[in-house]
C-alpha positions in Angstrom: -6.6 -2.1 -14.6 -8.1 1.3 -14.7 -7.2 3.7 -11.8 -9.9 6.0 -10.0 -8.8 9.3 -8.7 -9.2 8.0 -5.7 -6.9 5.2 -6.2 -4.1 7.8 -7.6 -4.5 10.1 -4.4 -4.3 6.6 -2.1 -1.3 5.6 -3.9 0.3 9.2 -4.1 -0.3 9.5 -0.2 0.9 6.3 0.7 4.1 6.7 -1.8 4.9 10.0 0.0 5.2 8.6 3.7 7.7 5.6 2.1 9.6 8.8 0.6 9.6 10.2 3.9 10.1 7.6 6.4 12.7 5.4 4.5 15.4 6.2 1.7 13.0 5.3 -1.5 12.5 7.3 -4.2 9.2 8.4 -5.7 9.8 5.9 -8.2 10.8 3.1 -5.9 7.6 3.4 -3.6 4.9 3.5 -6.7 6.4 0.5 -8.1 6.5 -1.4 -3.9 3.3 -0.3 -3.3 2.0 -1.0 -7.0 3.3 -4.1 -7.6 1.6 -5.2 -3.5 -1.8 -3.8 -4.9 -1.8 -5.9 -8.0 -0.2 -9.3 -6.4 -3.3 -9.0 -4.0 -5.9 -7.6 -6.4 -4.6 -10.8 -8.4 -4.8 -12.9 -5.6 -8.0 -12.5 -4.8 -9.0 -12.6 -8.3 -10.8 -9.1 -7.9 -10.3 -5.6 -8.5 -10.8 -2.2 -7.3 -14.5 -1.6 -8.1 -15.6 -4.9 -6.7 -13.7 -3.8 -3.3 -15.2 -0.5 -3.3 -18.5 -2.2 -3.8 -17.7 -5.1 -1.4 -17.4 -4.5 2.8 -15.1 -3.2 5.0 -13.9 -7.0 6.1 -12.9 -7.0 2.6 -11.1 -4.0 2.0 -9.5 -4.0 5.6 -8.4 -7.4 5.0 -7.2 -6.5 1.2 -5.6 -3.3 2.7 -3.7 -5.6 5.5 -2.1 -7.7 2.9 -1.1 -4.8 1.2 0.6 -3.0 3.6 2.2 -6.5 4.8 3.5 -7.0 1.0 5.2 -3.3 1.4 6.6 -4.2 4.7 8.3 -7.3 3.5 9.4 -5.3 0.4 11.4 -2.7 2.5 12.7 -5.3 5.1 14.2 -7.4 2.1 16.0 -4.2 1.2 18.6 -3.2 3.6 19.0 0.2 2.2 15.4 0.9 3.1 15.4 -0.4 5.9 14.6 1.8 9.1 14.9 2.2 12.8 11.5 3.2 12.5 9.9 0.4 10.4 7.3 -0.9 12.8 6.0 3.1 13.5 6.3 3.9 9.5 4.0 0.8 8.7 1.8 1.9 11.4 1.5 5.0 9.4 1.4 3.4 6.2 -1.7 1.6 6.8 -3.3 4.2 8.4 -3.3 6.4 5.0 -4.7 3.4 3.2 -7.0 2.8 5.6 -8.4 6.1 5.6 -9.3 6.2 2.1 -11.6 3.0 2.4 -13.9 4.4 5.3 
């Protein structure tokens, strides 16, 4: 899977509010929010051309699932865990959001 600059600044953005908001490091948050990207890339048996290409149903709906995958991740992990998990996911998908419009 090749990555657009687009695609790096999406990923660098949404990595840095994890960083923030919760107690992961850079590291940790590329590989939660990687690993979400490709399950649901993989799921849908696309990638991130075809989405680009495709409509907004389809990359909100892909970008949902994403930052659902994420939220899971960091709620299965009691050290990142938050107080603030609902607002911070709120957040979260509105930086991925903003990079598909």
């Amino acid at each position: 899977m090749t990555v657009s600059n687009r695609q790096l600044i999406l990923i660098k953005e949404a990595a840095e509010l994890l960083v923030m908001e919760h107690r992961l490091t850079a590291e940790d948050a590329v590989v939660v929010i990687s690993s979400a990207i490709k399950k649901e890339l993989s799921i849908r048996n696309t990638n991130f051309e075809k989405l680009e290409k495709g409509s907004k149903i389809d990359r909100t709906s892909f970008t949902r699932a994403v930052v659902k995958s994420v939220q899971d991740a960091l709620e299965a992990n009691p050290y990142w865990r938050s107080h603030n998990l609902d607002k911070s996911i709120d957040n979260f998908y509105k930086v991925l959001h903003k990079h598909w419009d």
